[in-house]
N, C-alpha and C positions, 0 to 999 in steps of 0.2 A: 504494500500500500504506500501510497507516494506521501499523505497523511496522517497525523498521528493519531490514533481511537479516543476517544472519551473520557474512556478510563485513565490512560497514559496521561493526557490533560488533568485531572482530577488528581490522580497521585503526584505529579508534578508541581504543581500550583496550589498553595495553599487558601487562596483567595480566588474565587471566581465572579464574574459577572457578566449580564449580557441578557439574551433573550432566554427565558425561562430558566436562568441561570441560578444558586443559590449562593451566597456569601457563607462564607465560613464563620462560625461561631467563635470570638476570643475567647483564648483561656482564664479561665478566672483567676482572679488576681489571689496570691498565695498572701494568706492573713501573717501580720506581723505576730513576732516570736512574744510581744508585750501584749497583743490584744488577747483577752479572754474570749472563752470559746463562750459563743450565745448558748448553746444548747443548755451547758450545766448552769446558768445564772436563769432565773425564772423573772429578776429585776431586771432583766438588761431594757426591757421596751418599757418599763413604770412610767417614762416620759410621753410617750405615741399612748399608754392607755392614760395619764391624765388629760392628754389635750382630746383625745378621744370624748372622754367622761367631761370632761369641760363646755365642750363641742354641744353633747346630749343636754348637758342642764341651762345650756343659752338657749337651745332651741327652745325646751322645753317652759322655763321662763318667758319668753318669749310669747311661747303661746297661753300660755296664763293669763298675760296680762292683757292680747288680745282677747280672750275670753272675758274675763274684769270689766273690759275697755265695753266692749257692746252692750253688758248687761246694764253698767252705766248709764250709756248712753241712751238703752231703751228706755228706761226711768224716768230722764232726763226729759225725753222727748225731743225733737226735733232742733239740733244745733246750729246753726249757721254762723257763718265771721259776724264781729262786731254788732252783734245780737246783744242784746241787757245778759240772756244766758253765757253769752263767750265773755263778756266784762266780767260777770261775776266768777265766770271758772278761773280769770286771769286775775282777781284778787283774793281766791284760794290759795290760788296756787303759791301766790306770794306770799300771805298768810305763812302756810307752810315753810318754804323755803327762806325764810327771814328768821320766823322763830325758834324754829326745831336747829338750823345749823348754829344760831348765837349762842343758843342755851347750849349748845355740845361743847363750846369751844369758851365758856367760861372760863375754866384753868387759866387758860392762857390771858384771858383777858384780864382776870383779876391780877396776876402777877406783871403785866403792862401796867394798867393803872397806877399802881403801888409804884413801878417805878417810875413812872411819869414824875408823883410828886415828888419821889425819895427816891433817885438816880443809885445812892450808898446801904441801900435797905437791903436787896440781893446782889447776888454774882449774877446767878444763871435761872434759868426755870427749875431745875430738879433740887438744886438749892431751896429756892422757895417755894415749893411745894413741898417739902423736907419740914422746913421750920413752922409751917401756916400748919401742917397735919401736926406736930407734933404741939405745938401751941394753941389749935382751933378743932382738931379734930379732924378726921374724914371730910366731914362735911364744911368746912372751915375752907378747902378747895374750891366748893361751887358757891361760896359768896356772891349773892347777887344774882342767882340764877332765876327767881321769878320774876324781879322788875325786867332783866332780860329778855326772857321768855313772852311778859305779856307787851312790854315795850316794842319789841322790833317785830311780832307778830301783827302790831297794830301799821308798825311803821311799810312791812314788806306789804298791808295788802294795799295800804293807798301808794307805795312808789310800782308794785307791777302792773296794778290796774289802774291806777292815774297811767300811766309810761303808753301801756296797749290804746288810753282813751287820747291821749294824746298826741301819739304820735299819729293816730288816724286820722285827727281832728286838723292840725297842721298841715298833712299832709294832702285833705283835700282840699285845704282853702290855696296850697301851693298848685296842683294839679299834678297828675301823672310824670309831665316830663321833666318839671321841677323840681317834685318829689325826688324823685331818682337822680337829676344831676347833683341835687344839693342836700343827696341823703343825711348825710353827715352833721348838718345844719338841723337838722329834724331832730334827728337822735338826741341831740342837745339841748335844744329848746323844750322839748316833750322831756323830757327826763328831770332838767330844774325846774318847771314848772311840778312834776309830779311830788320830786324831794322837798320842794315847799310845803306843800300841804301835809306829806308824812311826817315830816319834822314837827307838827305842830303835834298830831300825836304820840310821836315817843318821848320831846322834850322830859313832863313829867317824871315817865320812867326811868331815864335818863339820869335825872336830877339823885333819885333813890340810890340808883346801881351805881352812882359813881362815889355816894357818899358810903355804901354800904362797904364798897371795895378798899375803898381811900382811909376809913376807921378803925383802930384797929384796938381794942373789939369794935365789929360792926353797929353804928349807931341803931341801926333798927333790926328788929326781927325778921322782920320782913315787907313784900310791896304794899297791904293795907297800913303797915305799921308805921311805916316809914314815909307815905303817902300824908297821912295824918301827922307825925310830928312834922313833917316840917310846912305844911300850910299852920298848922297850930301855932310856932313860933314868927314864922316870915309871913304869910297869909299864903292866899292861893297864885299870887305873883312869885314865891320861892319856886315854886313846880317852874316856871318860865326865865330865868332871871340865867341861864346859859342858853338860851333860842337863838341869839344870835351866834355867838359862836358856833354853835351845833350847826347854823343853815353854813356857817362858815366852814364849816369840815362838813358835812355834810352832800350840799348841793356839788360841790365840784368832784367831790368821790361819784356822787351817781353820775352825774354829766360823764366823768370817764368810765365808769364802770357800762356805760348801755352803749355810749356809742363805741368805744374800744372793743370791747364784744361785738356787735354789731359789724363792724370792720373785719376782726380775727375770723368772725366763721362765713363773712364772704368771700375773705383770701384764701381759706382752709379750703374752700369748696372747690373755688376757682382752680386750686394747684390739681385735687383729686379730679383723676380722669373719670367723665362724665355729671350729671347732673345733681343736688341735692336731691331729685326724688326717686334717683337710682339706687339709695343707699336704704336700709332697714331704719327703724324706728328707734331698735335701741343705739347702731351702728350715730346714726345724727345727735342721740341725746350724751353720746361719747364727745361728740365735737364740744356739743356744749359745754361739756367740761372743762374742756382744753380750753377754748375759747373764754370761759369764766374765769378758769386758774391765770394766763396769761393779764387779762384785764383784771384782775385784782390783785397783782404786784405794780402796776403801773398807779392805781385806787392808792394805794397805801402809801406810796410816795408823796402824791400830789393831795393827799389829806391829811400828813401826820401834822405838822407844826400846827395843826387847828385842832386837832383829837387831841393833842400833850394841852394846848390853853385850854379847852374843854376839861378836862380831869384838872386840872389846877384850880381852874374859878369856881368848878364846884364844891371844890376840897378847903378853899382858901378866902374865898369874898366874903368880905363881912356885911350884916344887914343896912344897906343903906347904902353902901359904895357903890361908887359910880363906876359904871360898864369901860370907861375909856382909863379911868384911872386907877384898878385892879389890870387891867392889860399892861400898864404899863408899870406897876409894881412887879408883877410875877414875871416881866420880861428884864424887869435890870438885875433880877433874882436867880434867873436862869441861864440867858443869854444866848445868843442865836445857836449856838450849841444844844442847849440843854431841849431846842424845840424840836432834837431828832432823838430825843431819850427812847430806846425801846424800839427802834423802829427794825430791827430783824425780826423780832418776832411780831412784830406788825402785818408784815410782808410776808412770813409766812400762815400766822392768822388768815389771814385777811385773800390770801391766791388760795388757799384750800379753801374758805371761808364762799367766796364768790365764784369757784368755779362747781362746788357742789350746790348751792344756790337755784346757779342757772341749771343742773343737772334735774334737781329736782322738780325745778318751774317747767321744765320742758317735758318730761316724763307724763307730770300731771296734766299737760295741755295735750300731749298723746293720750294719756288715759280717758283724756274728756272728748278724743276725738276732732283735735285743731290741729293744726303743725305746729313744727317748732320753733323758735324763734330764729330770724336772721338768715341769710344766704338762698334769698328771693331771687326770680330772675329779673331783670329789668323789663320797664311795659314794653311791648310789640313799636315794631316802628312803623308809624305812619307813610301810606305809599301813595 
């Protein structure tokens, strides 16, 4: 034969290819003399089955709270945007996410305060929480956690559903293409407008929880107790007599807390390939996390030197002083220094603080059957 057979090609050629031809299988690659054999370990995959098992309990979650979410909503009856029903799911929700996250994060706030006034009073947090338990007890840690709790419960449901009411409100009297080129301008305006009105309700509380924190022992027992002494000795103007400062720490932490958020999770969205409504329900109330934690380290910078005079004048003004000249006693006291006291754990307060916030506000606007906040598309263009 002038050709060579098939077979002669076959034993020859360890690779083949071509028409109906088959490639050769590599040889497996020879396990190092350091790797353990899979067979005898029964833990080698513990990894592959938690993400596994991980995998199951999101789904599973997941659908839960789809389930949850409809029976809800059947109850509820008939939801629509910017309905009195959506305003009001949207000052639940803040309700929630204002209360429940401040009251958790007590510890930390008490021992900020404390140093706000008394910079030389602790080192660190485990420090003073060391000397506050061993001096107050267990519970001596959560000082101040009912003015807290009903304080910022009051204050989150008028800034989420002031924020929802208002930035609708602005946003029509700007129009569609307004709205969208000068979103940023909205977010801003709708958010100090809403922190105005909150602030009047938590001031009170406010007044309580700084003095509770700030005394040591705690002047009052508790938010009836301490509610009453001090309109008892100052009248019912002691509840108000830090408003200003508070709108002063206050309004420009929300201003950047909604619209820095606002911005983060339209960037978030914009980098991720495809649309915010290609992602899952709980996969976007992740964003909001991020988007929350990121915008409340920015919050925390741009409102400590007002938070530090806040815990000073309510710790330190005497009845009858004058608002501009207690400002300027506690500042030639401290000095531009002293109005960054505290401010790490501010920062980290205050980024867990507001990124579980938004997590929470958004979950509950999923469970009510709205979307979540932020990373909209812009309106359709006109042709």
């Amino acid at each position: 034969m002038m050709f060579p057979s098939q077979s002669t090609l076959d034993n020859t050629f360890a690779a083949r290819a071509g028409f109906g031809l088959s490639m050769a299988q590599p040889a497996p690659e020879k396990p190092s003399k350091y790797q353990a054999r899979q067979d005898l370990y029964s833990a080698w995959s513990a990894v592959d089955d938690v993400k596994s098992k991980a995998g199951q309990l999101s789904k599973e979650a997941a659908r839960e709270l789809e389930i949850a979410s409809q029976k809800a909503q059947s109850k509820a009856g008939k939801l629509e945007m910017y309905s009195t029903k959506y305003y009001l799911a949207c000052i639940t929700g803040g309700l929630l996410a204002c209360g429940l996250t401040h009251t958790a994060v007590t510890p930390l706030d008490l021992v900020k305060c404390r140093r706000q006034v008394d910079s030389k009073l602790y080192k660190g947090n485990f420090e003073a929480w060391g000397k506050i338990a061993r001096a107050e007890g267990v519970r001596g840690i959560y000082t101040g956690w009912g003015p807290t709790f009903w304080g910022y419960s009051a204050q989150g449901a008028f800034k989420y559903g002031g924020y929802e009411y208002f930035k609708k409100t602005y946003s029509d009297l700007a129009g569609p293409d307004y709205a969208h080129r000068y979103n940023t301008w909205i977010y801003l305006a709708a958010s100090a407008s809403a922190e105005f009105i909150a602030d009047v309700a938590l001031c009170p509380f406010e007044a309580v929880k700084v003095r509770m924190q700030t005394t040591i022992p705690p002047f009052a027992s508790g938010t009836v107790n301490g509610l009453s002494q001090i309109t008892g000795k100052e009248g019912f103007g002691g509840l108000y007599k830090g408003l200003y400062p508070l709108w002063g720490r206050q309004i420009p932490y929300t201003m950047m807390k909604f619209a820095s958020f606002e911005t983060i999770v339209a960037m978030i969205y914009d980098y991720l390939p495809g649309t915010k409504d290609d992602y899952s329900k709980p996969a976007q109330a992740g964003v909001s996390f991020t988007g929350g934690y990121l915008a409340g380290i920015l919050c925390a910078v741009v409102s400590h030197p007002a938070d530090v005079m806040v815990s000073k004048l309510n710790a330190v003004r005497q009845p009858g002083e004058a608002f501009g000249a207690v400002i300027s006693r506690i500042y030639a006291d401290i000095g531009f220094a002293g109005l960054w006291n505290g401010l790490p754990v501010r920062i980290v307060m205050i980024g867990t603080l507001t990124g579980l916030q938004w997590m929470i506000y958004d979950y509950f606007k999923i469970y009510m059957g709205f979307p979540t906040t932020g990373g909209t598309a812009p309106p359709a263009e006109k042709k």
